[in-house]
N, CA, C and O of each residue as an XYZ file, in Angstrom:
776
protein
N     155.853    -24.986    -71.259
C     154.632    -25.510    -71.805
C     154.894    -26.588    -72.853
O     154.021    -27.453    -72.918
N     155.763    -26.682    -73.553
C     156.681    -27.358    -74.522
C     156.207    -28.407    -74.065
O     155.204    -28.994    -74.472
N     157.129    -28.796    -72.913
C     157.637    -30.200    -72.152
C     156.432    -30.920    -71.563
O     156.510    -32.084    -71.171
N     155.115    -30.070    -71.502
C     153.919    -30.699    -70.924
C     153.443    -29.961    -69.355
O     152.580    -30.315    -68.552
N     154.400    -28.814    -69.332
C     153.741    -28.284    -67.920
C     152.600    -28.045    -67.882
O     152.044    -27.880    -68.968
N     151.746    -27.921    -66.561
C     150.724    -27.562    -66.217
C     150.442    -26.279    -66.134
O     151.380    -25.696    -65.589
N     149.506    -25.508    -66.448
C     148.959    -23.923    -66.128
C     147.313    -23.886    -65.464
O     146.212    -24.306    -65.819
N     147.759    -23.279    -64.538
C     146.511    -23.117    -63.695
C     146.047    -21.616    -63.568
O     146.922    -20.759    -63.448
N     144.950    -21.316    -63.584
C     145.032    -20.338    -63.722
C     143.152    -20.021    -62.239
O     142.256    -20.835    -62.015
N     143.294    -18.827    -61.742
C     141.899    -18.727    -60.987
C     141.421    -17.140    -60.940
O     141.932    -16.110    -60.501
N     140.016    -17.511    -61.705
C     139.516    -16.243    -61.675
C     139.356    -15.226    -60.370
O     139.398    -15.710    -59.239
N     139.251    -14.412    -60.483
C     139.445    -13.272    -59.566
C     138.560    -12.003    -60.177
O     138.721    -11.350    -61.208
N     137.339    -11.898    -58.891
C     136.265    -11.091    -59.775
C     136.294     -9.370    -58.936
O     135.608     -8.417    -59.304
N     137.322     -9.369    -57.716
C     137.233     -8.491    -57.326
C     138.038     -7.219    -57.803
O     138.224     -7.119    -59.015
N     138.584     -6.133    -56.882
C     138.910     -4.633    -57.524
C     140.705     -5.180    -57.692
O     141.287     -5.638    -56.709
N     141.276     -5.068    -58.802
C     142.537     -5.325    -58.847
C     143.210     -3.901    -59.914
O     142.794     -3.753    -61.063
N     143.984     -3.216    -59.465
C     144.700     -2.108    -60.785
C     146.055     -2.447    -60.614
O     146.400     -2.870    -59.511
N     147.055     -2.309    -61.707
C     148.523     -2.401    -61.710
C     148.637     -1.073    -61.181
O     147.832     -0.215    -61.543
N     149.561     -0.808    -60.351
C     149.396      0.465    -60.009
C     151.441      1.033    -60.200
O     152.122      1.779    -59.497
N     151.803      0.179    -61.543
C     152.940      0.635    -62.232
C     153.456      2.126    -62.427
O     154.626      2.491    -62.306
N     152.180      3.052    -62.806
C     152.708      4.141    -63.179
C     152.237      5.435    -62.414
O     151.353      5.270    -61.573
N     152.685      6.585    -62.595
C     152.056      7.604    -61.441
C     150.918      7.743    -61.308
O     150.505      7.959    -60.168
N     149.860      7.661    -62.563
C     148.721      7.966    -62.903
C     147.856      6.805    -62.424
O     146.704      7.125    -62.135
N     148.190      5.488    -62.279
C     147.177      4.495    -62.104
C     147.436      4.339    -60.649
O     146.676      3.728    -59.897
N     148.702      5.000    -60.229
C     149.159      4.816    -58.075
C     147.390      6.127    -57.945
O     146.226      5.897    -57.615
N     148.055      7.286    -58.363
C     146.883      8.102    -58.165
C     145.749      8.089    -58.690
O     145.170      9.146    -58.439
N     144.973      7.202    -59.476
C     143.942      6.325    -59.631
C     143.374      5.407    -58.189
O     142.438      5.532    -57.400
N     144.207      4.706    -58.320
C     143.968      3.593    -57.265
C     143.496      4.310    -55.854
O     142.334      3.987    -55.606
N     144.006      5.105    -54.953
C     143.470      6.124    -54.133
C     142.666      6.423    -54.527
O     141.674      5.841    -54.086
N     142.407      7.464    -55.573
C     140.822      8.047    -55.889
C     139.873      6.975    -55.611
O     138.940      7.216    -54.846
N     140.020      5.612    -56.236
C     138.630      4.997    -56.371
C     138.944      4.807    -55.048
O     137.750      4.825    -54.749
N     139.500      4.636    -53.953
C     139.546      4.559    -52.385
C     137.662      5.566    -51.804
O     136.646      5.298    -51.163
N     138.285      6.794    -52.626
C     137.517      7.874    -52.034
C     135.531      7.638    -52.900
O     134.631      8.477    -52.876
N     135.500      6.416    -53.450
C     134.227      6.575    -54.518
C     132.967      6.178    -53.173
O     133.180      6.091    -51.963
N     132.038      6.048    -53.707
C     130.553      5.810    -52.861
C     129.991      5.156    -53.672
O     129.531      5.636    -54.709
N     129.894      3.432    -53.217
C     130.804      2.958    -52.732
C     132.546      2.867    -53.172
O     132.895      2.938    -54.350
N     133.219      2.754    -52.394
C     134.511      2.456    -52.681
C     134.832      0.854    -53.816
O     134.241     -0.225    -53.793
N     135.547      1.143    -54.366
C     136.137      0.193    -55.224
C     136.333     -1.185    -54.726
O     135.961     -2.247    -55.223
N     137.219     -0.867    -53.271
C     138.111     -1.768    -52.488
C     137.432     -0.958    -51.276
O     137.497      0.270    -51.223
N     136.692     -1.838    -50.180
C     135.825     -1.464    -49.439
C     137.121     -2.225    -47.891
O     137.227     -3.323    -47.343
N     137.742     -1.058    -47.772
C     138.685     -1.240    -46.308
C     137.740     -0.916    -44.953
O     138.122     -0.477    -43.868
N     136.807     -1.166    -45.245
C     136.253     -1.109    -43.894
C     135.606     -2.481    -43.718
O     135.122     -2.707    -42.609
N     135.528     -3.419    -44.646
C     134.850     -4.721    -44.313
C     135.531     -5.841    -43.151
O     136.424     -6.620    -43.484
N     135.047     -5.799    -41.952
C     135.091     -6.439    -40.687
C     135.791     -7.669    -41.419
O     136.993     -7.861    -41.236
N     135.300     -8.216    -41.961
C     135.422     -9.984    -42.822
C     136.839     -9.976    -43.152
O     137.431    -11.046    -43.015
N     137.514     -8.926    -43.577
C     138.529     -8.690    -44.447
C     139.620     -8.060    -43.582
O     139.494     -6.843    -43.715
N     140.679     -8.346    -42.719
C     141.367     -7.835    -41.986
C     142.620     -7.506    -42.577
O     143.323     -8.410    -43.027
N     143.109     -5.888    -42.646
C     144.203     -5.396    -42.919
C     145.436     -5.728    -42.258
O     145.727     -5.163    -41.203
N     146.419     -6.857    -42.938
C     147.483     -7.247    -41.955
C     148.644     -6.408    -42.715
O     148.986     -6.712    -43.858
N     149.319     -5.159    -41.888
C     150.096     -4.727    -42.026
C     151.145     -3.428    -40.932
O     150.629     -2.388    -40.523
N     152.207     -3.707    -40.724
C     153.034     -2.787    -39.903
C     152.107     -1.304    -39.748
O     151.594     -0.732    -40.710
N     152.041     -0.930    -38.604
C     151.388      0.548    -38.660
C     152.266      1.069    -37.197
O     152.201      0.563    -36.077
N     152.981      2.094    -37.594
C     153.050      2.958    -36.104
C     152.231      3.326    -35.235
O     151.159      3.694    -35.715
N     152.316      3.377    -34.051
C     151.371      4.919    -33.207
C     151.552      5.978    -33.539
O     152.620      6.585    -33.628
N     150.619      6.277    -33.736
C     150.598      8.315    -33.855
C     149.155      8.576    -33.184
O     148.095      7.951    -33.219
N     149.515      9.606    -32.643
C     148.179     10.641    -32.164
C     146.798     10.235    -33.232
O     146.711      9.884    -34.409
N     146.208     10.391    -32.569
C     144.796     10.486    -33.288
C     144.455     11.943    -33.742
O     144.807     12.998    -33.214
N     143.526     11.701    -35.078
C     143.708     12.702    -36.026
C     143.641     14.253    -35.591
O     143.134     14.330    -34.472
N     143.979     15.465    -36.098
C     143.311     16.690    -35.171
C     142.809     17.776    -35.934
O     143.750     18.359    -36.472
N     141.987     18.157    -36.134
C     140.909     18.955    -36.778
C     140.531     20.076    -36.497
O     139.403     20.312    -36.064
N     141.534     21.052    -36.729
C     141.409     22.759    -35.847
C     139.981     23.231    -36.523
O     139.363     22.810    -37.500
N     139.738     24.238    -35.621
C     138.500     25.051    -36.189
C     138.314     25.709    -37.512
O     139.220     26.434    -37.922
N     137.089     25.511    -38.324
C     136.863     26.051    -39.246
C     137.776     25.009    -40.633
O     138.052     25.484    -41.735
N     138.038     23.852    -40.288
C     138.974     23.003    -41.185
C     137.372     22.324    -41.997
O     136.331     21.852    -41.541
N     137.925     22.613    -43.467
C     136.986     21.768    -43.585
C     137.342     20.185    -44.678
O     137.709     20.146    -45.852
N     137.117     19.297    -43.926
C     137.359     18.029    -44.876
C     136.258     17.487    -45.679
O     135.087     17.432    -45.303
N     136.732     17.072    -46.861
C     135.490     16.435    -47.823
C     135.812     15.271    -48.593
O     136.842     15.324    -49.264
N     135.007     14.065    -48.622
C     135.300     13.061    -48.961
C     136.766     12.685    -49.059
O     137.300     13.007    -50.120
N     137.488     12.093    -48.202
C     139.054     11.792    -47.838
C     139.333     11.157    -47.057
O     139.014     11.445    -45.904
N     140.045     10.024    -47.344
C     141.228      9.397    -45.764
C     141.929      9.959    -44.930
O     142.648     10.786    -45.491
N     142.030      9.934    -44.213
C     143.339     10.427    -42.955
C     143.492      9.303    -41.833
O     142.792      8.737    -40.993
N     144.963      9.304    -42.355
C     145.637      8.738    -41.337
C     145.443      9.557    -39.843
O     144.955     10.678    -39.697
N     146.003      8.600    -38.724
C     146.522      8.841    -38.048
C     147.815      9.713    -37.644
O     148.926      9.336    -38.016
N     147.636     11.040    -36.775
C     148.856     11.690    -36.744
C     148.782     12.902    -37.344
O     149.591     13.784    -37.052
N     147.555     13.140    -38.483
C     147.667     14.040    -39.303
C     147.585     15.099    -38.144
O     147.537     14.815    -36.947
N     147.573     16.620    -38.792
C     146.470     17.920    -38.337
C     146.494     18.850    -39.562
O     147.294     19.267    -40.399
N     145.128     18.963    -39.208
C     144.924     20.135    -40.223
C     144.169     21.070    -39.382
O     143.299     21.055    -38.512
N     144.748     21.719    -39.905
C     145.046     23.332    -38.577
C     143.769     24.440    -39.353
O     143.249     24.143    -40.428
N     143.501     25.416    -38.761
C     142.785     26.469    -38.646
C     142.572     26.857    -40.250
O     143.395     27.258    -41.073
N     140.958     26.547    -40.392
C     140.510     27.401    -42.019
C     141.290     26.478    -43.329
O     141.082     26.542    -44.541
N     142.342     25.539    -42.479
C     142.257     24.243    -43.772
C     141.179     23.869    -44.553
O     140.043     23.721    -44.102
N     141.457     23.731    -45.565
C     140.658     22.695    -46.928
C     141.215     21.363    -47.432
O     142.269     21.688    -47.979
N     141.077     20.036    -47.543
C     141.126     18.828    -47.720
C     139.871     18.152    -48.646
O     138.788     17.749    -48.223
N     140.199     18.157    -49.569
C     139.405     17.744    -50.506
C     139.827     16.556    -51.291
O     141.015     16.371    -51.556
N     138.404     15.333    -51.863
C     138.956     14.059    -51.853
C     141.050     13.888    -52.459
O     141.790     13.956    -53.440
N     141.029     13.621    -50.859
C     142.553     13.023    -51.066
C     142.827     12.274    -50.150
O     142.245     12.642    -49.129
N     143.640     11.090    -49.950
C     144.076     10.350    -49.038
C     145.431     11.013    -48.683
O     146.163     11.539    -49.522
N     145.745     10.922    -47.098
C     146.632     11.612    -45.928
C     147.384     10.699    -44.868
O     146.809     10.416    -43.816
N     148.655     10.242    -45.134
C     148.977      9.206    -44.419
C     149.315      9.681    -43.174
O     149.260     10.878    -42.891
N     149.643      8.864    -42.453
C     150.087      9.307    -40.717
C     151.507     10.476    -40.882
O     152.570     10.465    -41.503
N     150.735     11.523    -39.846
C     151.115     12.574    -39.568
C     151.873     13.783    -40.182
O     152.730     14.603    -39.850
N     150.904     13.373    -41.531
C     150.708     14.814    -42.374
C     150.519     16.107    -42.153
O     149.360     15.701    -42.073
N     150.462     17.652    -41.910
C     150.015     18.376    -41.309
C     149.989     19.575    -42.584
O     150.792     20.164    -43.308
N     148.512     19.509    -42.337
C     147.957     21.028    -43.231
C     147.844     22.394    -43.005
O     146.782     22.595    -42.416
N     148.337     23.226    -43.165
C     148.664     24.572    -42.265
C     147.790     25.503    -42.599
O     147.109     25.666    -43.611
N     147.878     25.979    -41.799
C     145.938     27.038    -41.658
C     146.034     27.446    -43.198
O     147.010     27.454    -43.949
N     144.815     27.752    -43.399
C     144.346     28.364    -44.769
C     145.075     28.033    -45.966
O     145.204     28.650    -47.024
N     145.696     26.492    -45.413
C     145.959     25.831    -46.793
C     144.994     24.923    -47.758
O     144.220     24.378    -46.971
N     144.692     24.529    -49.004
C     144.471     23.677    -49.450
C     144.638     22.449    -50.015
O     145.394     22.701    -50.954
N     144.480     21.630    -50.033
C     145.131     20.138    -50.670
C     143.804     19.217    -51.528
O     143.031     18.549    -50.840
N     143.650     19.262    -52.993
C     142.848     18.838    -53.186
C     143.528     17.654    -54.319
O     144.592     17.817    -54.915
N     142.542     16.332    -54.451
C     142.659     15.360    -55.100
C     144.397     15.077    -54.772
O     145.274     15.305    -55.604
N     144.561     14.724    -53.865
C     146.252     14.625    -54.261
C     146.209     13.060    -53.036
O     145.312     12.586    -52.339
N     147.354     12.759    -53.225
C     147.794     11.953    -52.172
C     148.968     12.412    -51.323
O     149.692     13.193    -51.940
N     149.441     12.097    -49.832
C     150.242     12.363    -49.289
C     150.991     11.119    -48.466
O     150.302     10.282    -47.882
N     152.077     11.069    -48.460
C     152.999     10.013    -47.743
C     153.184     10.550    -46.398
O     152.933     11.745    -46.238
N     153.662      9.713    -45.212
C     153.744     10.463    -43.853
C     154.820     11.285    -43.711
O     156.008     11.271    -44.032
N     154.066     12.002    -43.139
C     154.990     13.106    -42.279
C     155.187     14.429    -43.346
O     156.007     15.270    -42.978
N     154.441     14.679    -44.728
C     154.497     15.565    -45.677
C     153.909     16.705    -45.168
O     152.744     16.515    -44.821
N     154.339     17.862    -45.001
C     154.091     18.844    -44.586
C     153.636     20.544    -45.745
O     154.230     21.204    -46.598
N     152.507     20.576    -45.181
C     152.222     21.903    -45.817
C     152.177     23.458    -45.455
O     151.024     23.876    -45.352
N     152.699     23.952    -45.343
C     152.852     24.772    -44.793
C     151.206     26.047    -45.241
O     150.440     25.996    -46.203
N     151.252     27.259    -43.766
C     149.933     28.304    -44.064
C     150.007     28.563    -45.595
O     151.026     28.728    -46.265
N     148.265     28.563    -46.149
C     148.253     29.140    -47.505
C     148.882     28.263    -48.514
O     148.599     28.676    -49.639
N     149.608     27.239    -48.538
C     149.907     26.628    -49.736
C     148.512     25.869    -50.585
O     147.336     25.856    -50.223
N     149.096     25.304    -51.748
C     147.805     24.894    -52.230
C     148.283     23.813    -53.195
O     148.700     24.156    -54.301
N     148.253     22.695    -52.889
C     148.783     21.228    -53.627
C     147.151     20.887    -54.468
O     146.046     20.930    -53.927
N     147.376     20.641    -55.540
C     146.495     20.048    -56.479
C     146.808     19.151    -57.432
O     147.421     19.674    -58.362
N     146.568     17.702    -57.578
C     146.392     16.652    -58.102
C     147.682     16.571    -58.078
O     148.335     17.102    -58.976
N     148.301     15.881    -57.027
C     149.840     15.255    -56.821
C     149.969     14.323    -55.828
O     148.932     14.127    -55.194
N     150.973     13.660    -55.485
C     151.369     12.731    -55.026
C     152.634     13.361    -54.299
O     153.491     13.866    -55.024
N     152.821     13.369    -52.885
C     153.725     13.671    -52.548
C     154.747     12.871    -51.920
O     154.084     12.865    -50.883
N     155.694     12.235    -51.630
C     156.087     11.512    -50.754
C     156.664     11.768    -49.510
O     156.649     12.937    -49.124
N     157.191     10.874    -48.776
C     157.551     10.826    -47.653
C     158.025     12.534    -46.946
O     158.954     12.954    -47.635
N     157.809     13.130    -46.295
C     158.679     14.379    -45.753
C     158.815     15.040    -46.327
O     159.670     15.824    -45.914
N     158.232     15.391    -47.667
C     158.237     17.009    -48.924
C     157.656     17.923    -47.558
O     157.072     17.780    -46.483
N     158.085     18.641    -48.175
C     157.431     20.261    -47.391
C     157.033     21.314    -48.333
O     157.952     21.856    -48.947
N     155.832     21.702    -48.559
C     155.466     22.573    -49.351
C     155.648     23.839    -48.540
O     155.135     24.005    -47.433
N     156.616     24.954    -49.330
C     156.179     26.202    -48.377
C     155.261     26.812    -48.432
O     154.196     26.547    -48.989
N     155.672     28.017    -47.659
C     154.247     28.933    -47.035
C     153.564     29.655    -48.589
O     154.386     30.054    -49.414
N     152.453     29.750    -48.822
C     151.592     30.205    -49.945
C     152.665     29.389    -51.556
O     152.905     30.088    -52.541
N     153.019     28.274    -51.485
C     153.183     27.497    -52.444
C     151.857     27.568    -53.190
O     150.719     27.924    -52.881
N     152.523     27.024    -54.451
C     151.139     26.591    -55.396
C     151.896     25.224    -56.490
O     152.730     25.162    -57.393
N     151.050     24.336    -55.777
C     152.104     23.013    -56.759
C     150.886     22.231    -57.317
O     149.840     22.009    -56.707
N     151.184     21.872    -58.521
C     150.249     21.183    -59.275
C     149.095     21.636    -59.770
O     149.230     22.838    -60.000
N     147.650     21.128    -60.143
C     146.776     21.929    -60.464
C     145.980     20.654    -61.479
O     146.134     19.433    -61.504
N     145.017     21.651    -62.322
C     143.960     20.454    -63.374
C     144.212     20.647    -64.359
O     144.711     21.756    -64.545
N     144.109     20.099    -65.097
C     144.613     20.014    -66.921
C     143.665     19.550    -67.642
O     143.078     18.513    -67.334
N     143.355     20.311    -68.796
C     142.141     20.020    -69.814
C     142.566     18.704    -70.423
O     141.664     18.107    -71.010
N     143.894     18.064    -70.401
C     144.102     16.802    -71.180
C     144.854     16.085    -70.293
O     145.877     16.521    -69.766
N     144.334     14.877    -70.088
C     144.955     13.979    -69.161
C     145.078     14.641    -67.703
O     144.843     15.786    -67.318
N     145.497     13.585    -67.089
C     145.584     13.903    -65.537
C     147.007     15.045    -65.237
O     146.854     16.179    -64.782
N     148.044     14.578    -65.522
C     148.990     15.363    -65.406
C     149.492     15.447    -63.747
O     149.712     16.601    -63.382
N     149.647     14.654    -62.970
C     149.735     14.367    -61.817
C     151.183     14.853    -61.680
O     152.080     14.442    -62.416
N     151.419     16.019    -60.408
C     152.632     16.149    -60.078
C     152.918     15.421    -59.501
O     152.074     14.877    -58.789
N     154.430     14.942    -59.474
C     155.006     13.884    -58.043
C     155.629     14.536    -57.703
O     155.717     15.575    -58.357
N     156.451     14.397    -56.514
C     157.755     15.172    -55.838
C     157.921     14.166    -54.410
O     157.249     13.757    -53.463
N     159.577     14.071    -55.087
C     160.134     12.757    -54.387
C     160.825     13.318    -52.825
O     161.225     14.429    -52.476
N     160.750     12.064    -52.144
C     161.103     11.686    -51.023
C     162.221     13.163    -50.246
O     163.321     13.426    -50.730
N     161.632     13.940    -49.024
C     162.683     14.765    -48.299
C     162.926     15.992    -49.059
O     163.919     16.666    -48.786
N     162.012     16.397    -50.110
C     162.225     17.602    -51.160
C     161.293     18.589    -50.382
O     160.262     18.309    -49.771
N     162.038     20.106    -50.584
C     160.929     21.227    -49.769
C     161.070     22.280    -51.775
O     161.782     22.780    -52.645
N     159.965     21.999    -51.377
C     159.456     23.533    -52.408
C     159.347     24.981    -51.404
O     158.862     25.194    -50.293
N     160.083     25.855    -52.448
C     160.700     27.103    -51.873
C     159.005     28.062    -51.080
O     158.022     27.891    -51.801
N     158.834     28.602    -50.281
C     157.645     29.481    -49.957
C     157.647     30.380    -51.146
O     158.686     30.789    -51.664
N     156.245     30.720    -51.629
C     155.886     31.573    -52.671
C     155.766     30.543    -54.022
O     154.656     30.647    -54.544
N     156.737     29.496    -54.755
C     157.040     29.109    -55.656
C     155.461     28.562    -56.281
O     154.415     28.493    -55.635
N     155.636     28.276    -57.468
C     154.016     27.862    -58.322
C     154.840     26.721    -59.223
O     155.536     27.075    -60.174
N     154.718     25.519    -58.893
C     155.149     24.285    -59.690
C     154.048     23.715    -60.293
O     153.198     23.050    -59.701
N     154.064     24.081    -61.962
C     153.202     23.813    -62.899
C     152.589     21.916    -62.621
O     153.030     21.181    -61.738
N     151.537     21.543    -63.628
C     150.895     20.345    -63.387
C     151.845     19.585    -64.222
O     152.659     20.022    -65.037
N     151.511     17.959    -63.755
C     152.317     17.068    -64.460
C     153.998     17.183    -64.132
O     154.837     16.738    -64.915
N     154.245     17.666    -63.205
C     156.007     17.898    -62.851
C     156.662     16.703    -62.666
O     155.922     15.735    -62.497
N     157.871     16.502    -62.652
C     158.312     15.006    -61.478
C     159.636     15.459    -61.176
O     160.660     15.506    -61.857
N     159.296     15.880    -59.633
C     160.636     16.287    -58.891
C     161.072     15.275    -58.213
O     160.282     14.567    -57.588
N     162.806     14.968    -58.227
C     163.119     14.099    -57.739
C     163.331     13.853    -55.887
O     162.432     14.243    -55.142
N     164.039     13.478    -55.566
C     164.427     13.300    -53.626
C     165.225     14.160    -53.178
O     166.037     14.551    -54.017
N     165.316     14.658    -52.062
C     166.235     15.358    -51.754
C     166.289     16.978    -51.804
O     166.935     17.716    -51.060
N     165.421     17.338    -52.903
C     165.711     18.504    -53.211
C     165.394     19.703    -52.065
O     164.545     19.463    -51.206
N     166.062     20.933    -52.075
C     166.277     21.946    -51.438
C     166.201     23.369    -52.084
O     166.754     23.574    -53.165
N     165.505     24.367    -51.413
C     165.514     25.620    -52.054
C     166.697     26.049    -53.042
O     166.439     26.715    -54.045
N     167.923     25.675    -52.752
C     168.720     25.860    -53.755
C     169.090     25.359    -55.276
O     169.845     25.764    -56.160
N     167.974     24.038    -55.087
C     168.045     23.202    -56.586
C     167.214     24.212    -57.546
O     167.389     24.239    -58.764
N     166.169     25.146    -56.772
C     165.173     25.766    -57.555
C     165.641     27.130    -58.090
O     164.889     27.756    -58.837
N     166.975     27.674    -57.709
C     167.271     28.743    -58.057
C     167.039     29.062    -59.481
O     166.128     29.796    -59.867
N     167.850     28.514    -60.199
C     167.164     28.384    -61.836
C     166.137     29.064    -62.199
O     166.192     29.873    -63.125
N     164.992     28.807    -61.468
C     164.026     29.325    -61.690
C     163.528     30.664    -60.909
O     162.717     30.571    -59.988
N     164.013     31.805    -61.293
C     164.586     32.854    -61.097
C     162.484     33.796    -61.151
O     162.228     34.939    -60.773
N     161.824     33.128    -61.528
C     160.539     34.043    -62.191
C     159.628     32.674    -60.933
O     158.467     32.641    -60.528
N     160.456     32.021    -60.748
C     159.590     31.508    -58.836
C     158.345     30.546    -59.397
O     157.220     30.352    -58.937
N     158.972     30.060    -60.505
C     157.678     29.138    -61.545
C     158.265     27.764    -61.938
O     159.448     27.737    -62.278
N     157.825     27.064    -61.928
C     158.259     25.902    -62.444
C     157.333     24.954    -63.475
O     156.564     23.993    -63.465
N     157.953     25.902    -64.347
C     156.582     25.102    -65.829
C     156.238     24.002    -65.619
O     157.058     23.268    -65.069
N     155.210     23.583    -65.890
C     154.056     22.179    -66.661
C     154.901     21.403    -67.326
O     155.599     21.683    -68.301
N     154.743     19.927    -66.450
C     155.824     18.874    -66.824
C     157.468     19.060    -67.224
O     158.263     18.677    -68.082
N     157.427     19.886    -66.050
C     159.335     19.835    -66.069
C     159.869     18.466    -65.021
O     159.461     17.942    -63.984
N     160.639     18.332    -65.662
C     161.566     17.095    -64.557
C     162.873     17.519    -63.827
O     163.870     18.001    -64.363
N     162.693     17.260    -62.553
C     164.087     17.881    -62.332
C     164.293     17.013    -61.100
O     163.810     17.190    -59.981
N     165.263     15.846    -61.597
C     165.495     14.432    -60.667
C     166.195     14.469    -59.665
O     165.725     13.902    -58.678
N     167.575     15.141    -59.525
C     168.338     14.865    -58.604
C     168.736     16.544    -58.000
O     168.444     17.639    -58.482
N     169.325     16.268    -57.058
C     169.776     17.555    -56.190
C     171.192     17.668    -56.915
O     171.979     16.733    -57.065
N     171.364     18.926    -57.318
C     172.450     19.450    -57.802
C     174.088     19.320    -56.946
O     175.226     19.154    -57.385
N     173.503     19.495    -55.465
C     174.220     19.491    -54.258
C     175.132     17.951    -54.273
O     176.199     17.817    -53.673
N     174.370     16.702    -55.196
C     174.687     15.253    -54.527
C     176.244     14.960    -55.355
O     176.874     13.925    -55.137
């Protein structure tokens, strides 16, 4: 600017968020799910140019019930499921009489019967086991669990709100936790195994 450069600058009146940190990624989805939406992906005018696989079209066992939410392609949510506003990327699968509420999911994240994910972000290939309990609501702040890329939470286990588990992980990283709990905002980044 010194030397005499030019700065241009152009307003921009539509939906824009930095979506830098865990809390504003899982922001940005929510307002996905508002009436109207924030960022309105269904406008004809406005064409989504981006890589997408084939997958099956969505599948919706009996007695599933979905409420205000995305789903990809590929998903299923199986028998006496609950899905509550959360976005579900291609070929997610919700296992009977599980729940998943306010959370987001990356493809191919798997939940196993009876688990129950609340306000998290999961990525790519986590596997929640059978009657899991991960995440949850918090009287202060959001407290958004994450849990990184190819990680399975043990069947039975209760991973407190606000957590951030790293990639990789395996029933054996969780031994530690001997009482099958994993307190409110613990971090536990890498696989012990690597």
């Amino acid at each position: 600017l010194e030397n005499g450069a030019r700065i241009f600058a152009y307003p921009y009146g539509g939906y824009w968020i930095d979506v830098g940190t865990v809390d504003a990624y899982w922001e940005a989805h929510m307002d996905l799910l508002e009436s109207p939406p924030s960022l309105n992906m269904n406008d004809r005018t406005w064409v989504i140019h981006t890589r997408s696989e084939e997958r099956p079209p969505v599948r919706i066992e009996h007695e599933a019930q979905i409420i205000n939410s995305l789903i990809a392609d590929g998903a299923v949510i199986a028998e006496g499921a609950v899905v509550e506003r959360s976005v579900l990327s291609p070929g997610v699968y919700v296992g009977p009489g599980a729940v998943v509420r306010e959370s987001v999911m990356l493809n191919d994240a798997y939940i196993e019967a009876g688990a129950v994910v609340e306000r998290c972000i999961l990525d790519k290939i986590v596997v929640i086991g059978h009657e899991a309990h991960v995440g949850g609501f918090s009287d202060i702040g959001l407290n958004i669990t994450s849990i990184g890329k190819n990680t399975r939470i043990p069947p039975g286990f209760r991973v407190g709100s606000g957590c951030t588990l790293g990639t990789d992980l395996t029933e054996e990283d969780f031994a530690e936790f001997t009482s099958r709990v994993v307190p409110a905002k613990t971090e536990l980044k890498f696989s012990k195994r690597a």
